[in-house]
C-alpha positions, 0 to 999 in steps of 0.5 A: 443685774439692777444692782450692778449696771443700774438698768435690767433687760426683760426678753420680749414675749411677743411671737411676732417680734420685729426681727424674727427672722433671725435665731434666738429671741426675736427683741428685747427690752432695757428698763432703767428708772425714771427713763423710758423703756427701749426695744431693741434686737438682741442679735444686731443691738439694733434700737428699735423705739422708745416706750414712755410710761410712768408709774406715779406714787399715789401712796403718799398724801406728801413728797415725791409723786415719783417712785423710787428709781428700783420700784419705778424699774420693778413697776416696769418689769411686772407690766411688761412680764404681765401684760406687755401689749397692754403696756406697749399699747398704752405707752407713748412711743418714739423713735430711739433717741428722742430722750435717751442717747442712742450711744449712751443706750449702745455702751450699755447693751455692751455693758450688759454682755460684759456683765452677762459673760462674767456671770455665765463665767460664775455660774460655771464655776460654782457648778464645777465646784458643787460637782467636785464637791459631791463627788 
């Protein structure tokens, strides 16, 4: 996913989502580098806020105080997935489209589900041709 649209989703895990009232999972996160996190409704791709945090390079006496773009995404994914309501918690938050455009993020949610198909597409096939394959 990182790999091909440069941003990966990580499902909320939260029981008492915003949106629970709808079927499926109640929101969920897009996690680009060096930007901040979004929330939004999986179902309505309604944005819901935007989560700043920053995972700073302390490894190196020299450089860049930044990680690079797929270890900033990877810091982000392990705290949301290991602790999210610590990193929700400690994260500055606002409004959508304080610092990323609130279209730019919608083009990206329809990226995502373009994206998704197409594997779900690729997933079947490979399936099918293992079963032909052993049978």
């Amino acid at each position: 996913m990182y790999r091909d649209l440069g941003f990966i989703r990580v499902w909320g895990s939260q029981a008492d989502g915003p949106d629970d009232e709808r079927p499926g999972a109640p929101y969920a996160y897009l996690v680009y580098p060096h930007r901040p996190i979004v929330a939004y409704v999986p179902q309505t791709h309604r944005l819901l806020n935007e989560y700043c945090i920053a995972f700073p390079d302390d490894s190196r006496p020299y450089g860049s105080a930044r990680l690079p773009d797929s270890d900033d995404v990877l810091a982000k994914w392990m705290a949301l997935t290991g602790d999210e309501r610590r990193l929700i918690s400690t994260a500055n938050m606002h409004l959508p489209g304080r610092q990323l455009d609130p279209a730019q993020v919608k083009r990206d949610l329809w990226r995502l589900s373009q994206w998704e198909r197409a594997w779900m597409r690729h997933a079947a096939n490979a399936a099918s041709n293992a079963a032909e394959n052993a049978g």
